[in-house]
N, C-alpha and C positions, 0 to 999 in steps of 0.2 A: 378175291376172285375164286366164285366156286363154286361148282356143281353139283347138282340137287337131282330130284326124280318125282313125280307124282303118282300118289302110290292108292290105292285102292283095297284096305282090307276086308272091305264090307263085300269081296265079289270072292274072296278065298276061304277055304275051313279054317278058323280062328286057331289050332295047331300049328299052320303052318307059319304064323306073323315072324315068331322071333327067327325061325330062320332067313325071313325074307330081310329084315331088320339088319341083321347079322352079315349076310350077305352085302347089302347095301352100303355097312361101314368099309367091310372088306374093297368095296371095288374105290374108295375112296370121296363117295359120298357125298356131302356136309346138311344139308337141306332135304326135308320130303313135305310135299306138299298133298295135304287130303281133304276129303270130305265137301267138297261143292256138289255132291249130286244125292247127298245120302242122308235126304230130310225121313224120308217113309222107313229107314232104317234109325236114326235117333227119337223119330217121333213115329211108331208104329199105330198108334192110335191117339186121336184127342186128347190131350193133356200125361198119356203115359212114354215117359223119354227110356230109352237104353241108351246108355252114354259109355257103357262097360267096355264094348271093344275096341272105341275110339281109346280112353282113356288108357288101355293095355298100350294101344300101340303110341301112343306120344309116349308112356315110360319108357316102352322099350327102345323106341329113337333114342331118347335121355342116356338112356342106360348104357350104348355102345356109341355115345359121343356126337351125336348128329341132335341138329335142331327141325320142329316139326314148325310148318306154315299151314294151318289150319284157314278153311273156306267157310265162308257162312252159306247153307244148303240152297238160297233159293232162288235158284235158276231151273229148279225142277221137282214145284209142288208136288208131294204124295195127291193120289187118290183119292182119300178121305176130306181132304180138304178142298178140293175141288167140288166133293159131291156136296161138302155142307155149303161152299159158296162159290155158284157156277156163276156168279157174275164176275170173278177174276179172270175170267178168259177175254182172250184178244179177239178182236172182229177184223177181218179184211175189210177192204174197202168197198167191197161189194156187197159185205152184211154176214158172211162167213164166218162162222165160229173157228177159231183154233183150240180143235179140241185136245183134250189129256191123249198122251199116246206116247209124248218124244219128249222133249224138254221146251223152255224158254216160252211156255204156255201162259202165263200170267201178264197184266195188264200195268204199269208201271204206275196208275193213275186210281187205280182201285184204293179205295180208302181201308174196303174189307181184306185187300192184301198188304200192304200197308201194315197193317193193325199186326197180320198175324208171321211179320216182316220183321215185326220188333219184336214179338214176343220169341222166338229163337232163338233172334242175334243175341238179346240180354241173354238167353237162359243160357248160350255158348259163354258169352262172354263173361258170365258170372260162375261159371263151374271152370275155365282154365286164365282167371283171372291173375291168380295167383303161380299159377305154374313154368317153373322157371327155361322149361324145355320149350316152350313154344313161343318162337320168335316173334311173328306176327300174322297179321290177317290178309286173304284175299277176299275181296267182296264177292257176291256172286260169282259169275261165269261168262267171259263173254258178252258183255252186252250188246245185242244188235244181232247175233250169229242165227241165222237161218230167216233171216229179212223180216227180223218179231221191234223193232225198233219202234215201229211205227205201228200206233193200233187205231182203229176209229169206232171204238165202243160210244155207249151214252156215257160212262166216266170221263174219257177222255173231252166227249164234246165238252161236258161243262167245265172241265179245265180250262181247255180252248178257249172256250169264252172270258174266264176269267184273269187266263195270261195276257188274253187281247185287250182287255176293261185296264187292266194294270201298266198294260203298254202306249195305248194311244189316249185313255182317260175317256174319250165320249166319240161317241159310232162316226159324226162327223169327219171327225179326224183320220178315222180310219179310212174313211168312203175316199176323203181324198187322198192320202197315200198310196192308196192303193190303185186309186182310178177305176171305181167300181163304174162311172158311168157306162165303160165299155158292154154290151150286150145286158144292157136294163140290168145291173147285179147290186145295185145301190142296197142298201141295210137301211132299217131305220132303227136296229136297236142290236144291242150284242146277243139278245137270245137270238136273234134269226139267225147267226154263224153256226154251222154246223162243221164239221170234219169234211175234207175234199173226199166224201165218197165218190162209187161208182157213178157216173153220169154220160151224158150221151156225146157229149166234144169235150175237147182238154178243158181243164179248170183252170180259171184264172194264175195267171204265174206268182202274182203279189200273193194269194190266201196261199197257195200252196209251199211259198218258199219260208210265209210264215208258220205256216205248219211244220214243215220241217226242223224249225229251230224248238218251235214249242216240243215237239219230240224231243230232240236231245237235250235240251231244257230238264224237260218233267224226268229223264232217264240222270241228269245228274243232282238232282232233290231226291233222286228217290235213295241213289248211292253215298248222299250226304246223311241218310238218315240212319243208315248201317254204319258212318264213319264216326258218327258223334257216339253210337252207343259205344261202339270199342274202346274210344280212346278214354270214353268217361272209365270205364271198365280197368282199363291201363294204359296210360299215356307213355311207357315204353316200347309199347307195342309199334312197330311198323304196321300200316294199312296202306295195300295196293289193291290193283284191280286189274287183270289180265285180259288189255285189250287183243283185238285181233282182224284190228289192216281194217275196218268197215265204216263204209261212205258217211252214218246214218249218223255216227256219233263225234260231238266236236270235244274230241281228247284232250284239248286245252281245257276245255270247263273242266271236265271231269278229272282231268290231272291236279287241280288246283284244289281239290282235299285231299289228295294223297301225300301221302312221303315218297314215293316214287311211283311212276309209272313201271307197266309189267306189261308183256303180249305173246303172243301166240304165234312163235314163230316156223312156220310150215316149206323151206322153201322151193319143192319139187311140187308143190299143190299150190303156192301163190303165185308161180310164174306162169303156169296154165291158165288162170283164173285171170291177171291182170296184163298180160301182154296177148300183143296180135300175133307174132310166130316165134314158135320156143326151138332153141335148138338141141341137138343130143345133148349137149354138156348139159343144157339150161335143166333138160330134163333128169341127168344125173346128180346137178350141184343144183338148181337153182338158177339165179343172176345176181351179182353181189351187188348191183344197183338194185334191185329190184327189193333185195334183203335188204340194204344200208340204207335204202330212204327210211324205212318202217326202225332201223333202230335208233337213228339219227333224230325222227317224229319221237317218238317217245323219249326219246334219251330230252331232247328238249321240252318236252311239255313238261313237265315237272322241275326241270333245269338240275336235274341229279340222275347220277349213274341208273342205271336201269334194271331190270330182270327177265329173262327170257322165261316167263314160268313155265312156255309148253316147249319144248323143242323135238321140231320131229326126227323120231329115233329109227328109222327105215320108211319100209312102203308104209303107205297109208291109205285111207279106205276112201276117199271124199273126193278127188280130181279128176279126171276124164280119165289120167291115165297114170299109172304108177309105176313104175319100172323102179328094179332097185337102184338104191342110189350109188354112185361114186364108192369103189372102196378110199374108205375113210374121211366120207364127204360129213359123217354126222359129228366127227371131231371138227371136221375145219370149220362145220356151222357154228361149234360152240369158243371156238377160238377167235373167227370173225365177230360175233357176237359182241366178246369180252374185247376185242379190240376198237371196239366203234362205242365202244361205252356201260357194256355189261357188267356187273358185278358178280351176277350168278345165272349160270343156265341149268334149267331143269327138264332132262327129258320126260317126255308124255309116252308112254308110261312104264312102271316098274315091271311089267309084265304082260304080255296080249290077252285079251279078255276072250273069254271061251264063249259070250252069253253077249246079247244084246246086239245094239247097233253097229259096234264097232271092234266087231270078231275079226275084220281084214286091216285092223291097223294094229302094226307089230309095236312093239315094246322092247326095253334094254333084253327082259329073255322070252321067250318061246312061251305060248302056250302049255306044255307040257316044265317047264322051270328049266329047257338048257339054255345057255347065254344066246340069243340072237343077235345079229352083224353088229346092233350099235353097242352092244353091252360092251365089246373090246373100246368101241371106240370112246365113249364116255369114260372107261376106265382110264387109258390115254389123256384124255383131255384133263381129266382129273391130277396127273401126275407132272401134264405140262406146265399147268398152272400152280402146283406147288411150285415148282422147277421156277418159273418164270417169277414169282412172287419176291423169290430171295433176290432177284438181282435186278427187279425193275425200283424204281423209285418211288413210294409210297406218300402217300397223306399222311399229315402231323399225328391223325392217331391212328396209322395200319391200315383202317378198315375197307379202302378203296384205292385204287391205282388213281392216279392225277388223268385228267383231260385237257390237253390243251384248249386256254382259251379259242374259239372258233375268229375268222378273218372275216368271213362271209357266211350271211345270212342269206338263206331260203325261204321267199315267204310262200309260206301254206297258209288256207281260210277257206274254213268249210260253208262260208255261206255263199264265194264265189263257186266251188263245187256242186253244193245243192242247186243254185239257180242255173248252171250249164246242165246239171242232170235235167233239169224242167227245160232246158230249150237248148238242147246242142247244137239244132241249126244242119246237122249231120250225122250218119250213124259214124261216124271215123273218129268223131272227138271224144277223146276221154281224159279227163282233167288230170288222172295222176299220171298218163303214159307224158301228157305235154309237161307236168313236171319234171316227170324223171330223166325226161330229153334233157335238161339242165343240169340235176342232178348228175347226173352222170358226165358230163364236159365237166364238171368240177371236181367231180369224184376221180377222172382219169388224169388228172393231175394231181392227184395225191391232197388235193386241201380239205383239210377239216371244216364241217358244215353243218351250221343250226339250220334245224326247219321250224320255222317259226312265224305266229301269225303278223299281220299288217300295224296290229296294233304294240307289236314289243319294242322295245327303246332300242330305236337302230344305229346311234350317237358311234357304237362302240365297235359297229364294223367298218371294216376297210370297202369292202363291197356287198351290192344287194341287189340279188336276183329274186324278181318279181315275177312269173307266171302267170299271163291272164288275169290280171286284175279287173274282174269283170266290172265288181261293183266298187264304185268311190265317191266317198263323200269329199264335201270340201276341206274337211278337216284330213283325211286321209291325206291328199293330195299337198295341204300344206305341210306335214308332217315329213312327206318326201320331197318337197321341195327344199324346203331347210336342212335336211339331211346332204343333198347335192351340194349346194351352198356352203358348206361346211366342210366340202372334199368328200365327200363319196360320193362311190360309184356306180350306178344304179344301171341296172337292166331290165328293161319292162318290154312284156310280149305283147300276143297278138291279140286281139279282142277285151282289150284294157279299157277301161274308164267307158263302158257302154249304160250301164244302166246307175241309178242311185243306190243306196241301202235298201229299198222298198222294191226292187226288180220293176223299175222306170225306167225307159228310156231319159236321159238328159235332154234339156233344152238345146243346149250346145252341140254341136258336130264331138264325133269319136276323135279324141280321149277325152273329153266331157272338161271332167277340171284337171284336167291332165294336157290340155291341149296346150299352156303356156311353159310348162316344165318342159312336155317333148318336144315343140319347138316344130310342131306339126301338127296338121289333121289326117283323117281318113277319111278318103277321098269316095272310095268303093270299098264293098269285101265281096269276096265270092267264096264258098264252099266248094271244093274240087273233090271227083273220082279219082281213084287210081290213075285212071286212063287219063286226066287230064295235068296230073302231075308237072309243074313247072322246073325251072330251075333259077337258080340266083348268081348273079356275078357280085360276089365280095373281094375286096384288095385284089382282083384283078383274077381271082380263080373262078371254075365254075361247081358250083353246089346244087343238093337236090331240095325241093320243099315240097310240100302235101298239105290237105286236108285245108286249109285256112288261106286264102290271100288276102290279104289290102292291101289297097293301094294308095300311097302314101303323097299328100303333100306338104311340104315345108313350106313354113312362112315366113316370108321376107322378112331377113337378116334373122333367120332362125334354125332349123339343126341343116344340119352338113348329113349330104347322101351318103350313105356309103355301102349302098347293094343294089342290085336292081332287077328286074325281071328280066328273065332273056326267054326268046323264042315264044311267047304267048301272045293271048290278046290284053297281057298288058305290058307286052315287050317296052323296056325301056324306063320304066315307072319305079318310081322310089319304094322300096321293100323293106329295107334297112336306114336308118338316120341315128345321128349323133347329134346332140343338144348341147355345148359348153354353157354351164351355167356356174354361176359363182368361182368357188375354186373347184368342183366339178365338175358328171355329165352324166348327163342322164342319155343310154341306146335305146334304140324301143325298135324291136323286132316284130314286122308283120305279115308272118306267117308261120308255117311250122315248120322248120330246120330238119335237114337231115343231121344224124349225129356229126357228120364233118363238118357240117356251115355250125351248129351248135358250139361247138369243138373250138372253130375258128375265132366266132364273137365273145364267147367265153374267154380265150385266152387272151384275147385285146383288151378287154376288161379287166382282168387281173391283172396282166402287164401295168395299165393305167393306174389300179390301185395300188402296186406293189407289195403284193400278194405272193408268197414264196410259194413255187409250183415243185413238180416235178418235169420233166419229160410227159409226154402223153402214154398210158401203161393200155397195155390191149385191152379188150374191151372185158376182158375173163377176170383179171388182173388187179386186184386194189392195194394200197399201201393204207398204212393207217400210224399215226402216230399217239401212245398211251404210257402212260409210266415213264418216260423217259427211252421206250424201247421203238424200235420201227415195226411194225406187221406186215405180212406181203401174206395177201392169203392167192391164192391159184384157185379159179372156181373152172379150170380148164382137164379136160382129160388127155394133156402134153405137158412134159416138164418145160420148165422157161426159167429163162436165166437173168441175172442181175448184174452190172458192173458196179460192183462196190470198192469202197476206197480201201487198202491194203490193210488198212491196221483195224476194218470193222471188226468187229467181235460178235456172233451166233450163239443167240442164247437159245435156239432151236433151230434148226437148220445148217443152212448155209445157201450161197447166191446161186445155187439152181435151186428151182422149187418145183418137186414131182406136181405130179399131175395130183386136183384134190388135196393140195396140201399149205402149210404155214409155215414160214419163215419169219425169226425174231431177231433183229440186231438191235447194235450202240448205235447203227450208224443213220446220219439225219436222212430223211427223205429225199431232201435236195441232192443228196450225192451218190443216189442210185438212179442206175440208167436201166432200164429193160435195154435187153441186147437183141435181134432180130430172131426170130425164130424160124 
């Protein structure tokens, strides 16, 4: 457990390094991470490298005891190389060049960038191959950030073509997949496929959700091609990649040549960005669901502790709105972090930049070198987690805090995401808020939770909550039948089993091959306004729902109701069902939950599976179980109290937890109560 900083020497007078160096062990340090942006500075011209100031400053990290994580530069071609090959740049879909100006300008599909892709990454990785100070690599930067994910150049077309030749083998195949006969769009060969440019009505949903995948496709070849040269380079080396929360990329692929997944954890600019209304707190701290899904996502795609390689270190420049954060919110970021799975967090950055785009995002100090808000706090976190190390329970060789195995699975699948992006049906739906609805009933009970795709071995959870499973094959559906069968506990939402892997409608009525598991069909769906917001009667209470109805019928001798609509035009009408199948059951919820109806079917599900909970914790509120130790982090600006057993023991804290702040006991999760506030 340990915190790092991303450090920037190519933007200060080369004088100043060793004290910044220097300073950086002082505040307790371990990790600096540099050089993802500083290609026109190693390679100022065609073939001629300066590699001298990089090399000063990995010694000097060496030198005062801290290991350097070293970036391969291209996520932000120089100039020169642009001008010799202007066919790396990205086209909109309109025909729009992405010109040189900002970063993340280059085409992922370019063979000429490609080419001058490898010749870097070797020439890095053969000049600090040998050097014992540099832990490991980060790939690029963000892939996907400022919506460059997707490009629709002539490179790209002819990929396109050729992922699609490789995928369905002859045009026929494809025509019916995809059911080109709709609006005359039949092919008779793979060159007629072009890229879903600009056109004059929507693009077919099948070409487009294929496009999608071929995009994060081509974007994890391309990261495969940076991973092989390193590790030939030195295979002690760790190689990650510092994702950051975006729709575009399936983080599973791309996790699966890493050693570990890393990301860019922002979270007074992600709760703006991805919820409908934020409140004061959200705006000081964050939302620790909103944080815990994204560490939770990555902490599982690679199935190994994680890295936080950006952590935001105060305001920052990029969100609607920035207010400072929470005193000592930038500690509890890096302590919730390491509690949910992190091994190191690294603030962004060592210092606020005086030049460039990002002059309004602060750093551990000041522009001018004095400490700014987070430098204390990072120094903090830094001492907490010494502190906390010698008395949590460690892995056989040190180098990691243990995770509980997880009881329950989340499933996440970006290609159910990408095809609701292409037809939401309504502006209200957004695929990670209907996850995080779950995420968060599960989170408020204190249980530990993989977010993991449809396709990973579910054998070994107690329960499995399913979000909109849009798309399902037959195999999928058997996959989760036999998991029920076998005693779990499955929950599946609203808008499930609607289309095939190809974004088809099913033969079948809604849930397609899900209709014999849930023990139901969908009768109707409707789309709702605000205004026409319904509610639900579950076990006898009343709840709120939004955004999604169906209307549910059950097939003789098949699931048992158990919600129903009240007060609509489909007053009375199955909402909610329960399936007994095998030695388990499958619930299938159809509609969007308020978090109390969430809350509610959540915890009857976990009950069923025997699933050790807590109490329900406020909504500011998380527990977290690691090392052997409990975490209680407060994303609340009010202290809140815990009733813990007499003989706990506070390896930080104790059972009131200020406002913004972390508490660390012996004691189990199950035998703390939030007390009422």
């Amino acid at each position: 457990m340990s915190i790092g900083v991303c450090y920037f020497p190519e933007h200060w007078p080369e004088e100043r390094m060793e004290a910044d160096v220097e300073r950086m062990a002082d505040a307790g340090l371990e990790y600096v991470r540099m050089g993802e942006f500083a290609w026109a500075r190693m390679e100022p011209e065609p073939g001629t490298y300066d590699f001298e100031w990089l090399d000063r400053a990995v010694s000097l990290i060496g030198e005062y005891g801290m290991r350097a994580v070293l970036c391969t530069p291209t996520a932000s071609p120089p100039k020169w190389l642009v001008d010799e090959h202007p066919g790396i740049l990205q086209e909109e879909a309109d025909g729009t060049t992405r010109h040189y100006g900002g970063r993340r300008h280059y085409c992922y599909n370019s063979e000429e960038y490609r080419r001058e892709t490898r010749r870097i990454t070797e020439k890095l990785a053969e000049r600090y191959a040998d050097n014992p100070t540099v832990a490991g690599w980060q790939t690029d930067n963000e892939y996907g950030c400022h919506g460059t994910l997707r490009c629709y150049c002539d490179d790209c077309a002819g990929a396109f073509r050729d992922w699609l030749r490789e995928k369905y083998g002859d045009v026929d195949e494809l025509n019916e997949k995809w059911g080109t006969e709709f609006w005359s769009q039949t092919l008779n060969s793979f060159a007629q496929v072009d890229p879903p440019r600009h056109t004059a009505a929507d693009h077919h949903p099948s070409r487009l959700l294929d496009y999608d995948r071929f995009s994060s496709d081509s974007v994890v070849e391309y990261n495969r091609l940076q991973v092989e040269i390193l590790r030939e380079a030195n295979d002690e080396w760790f190689v990650t990649h510092n994702f950051m929360s975006h729709d575009d990329l399936d983080a599973y692929d791309v996790a699966a040549d890493l050693d570990f997944a890393s990301w860019d954890s922002y979270p007074t600019g992600h709760v703006q960005v991805q919820r409908e209304a934020v409140s004061n707190d959200e705006l000081r701290a964050g939302n620790p669901d909103n944080l815990g899904l994204d560490h939770d996502l990555y902490r599982s795609a690679a199935n190994a502790p994680f890295w936080v390689m950006e952590q935001q270190p105060g305001d920052i420049n990029w969100p609607p709105y920035s207010p400072q954060p929470g005193e000592g919110a930038m500690r509890l970021w890096a302590l919730y972090a390491v509690a949910r799975g992190a091994d190191v967090v690294s603030y962004f950055r060592w210092r606020r930049c005086r030049m460039g785009q990002e002059q309004y995002h602060s750093g551990l100090l000041d522009g001018d070198g004095t400490p700014d808000r987070g430098y204390r706090d990072a120094v903090d976190a830094a001492s907490d987690l010494d502190e906390l190390a010698s008395v949590a329970g460690d892995d056989a060789d040190g180098s990691s805090l243990s995770t509980p195995d997880a009881d329950v699975a989340l499933l996440h699948d970006y290609d159910n995401l990408w095809a609701l992006d292409i037809e939401p049906m309504t502006p209200d739906f957004d695929y990670w808020r209907h996850v995080e609805t779950y995420y968060a009933a599960l989170r408020e009970r204190s249980v530990h939770v993989d977010v993991v795709p449809p396709t990973a071995e579910l054998a070994e959870y107690d329960a499995v909550v399913a979000p909109t499973l849009y798309l399902v094959t037959d195999e999928l559906a058997e996959t989760l039948t036999s998991y029920v069968e076998g005693g779990g506990e499955l929950l599946v939402t609203m808008r499930s089993g609607v289309k095939d892997a190809y974004d088809k409608l099913h033969d079948a009525a809604q849930p397609g091959p899900l209709r014999s598991l849930v023990g139901a069909d969908v009768e109707q769906h409707e789309s709702v306004p605000d205004a026409m917001d319904g509610t639900v009667v579950y076990d006898g209470r009343e709840f709120g729902c939004r955004v999604w109805n169906e209307w549910l019928s059950p097939a003789e001798e098949g699931a048992e109701v158990t919600g129903r609509y009240d007060g609509t035009m489909a007053d009375g009408t199955p909402a909610i069902v329960r399936n007994a199948v095998g030695d388990g059951s499958v619930t299938y919820v159809g509609t969007w939950p308020d978090s109390d109806l969430a809350g509610a079917v959540v915890g009857d599900l976990l009950d069923r599976a025997g699933v050790e909970t807590t109490d329900a914790f406020p909504a500011h509120v998380r527990v977290s179980r690691r090392g052997g130790l409990t975490w209680i982090a407060n994303f609340g600006g009010d202290s809140m109290s815990v009733d813990a057993p007499a003989d706990a023991e506070w390896a930080l804290g104790g059972s009131t937890v200020g406002p913004y702040d972390v508490a660390v006991t012996d004691a189990d999760p199950a035998s703390l109560t939030p007390l009422s506030e």
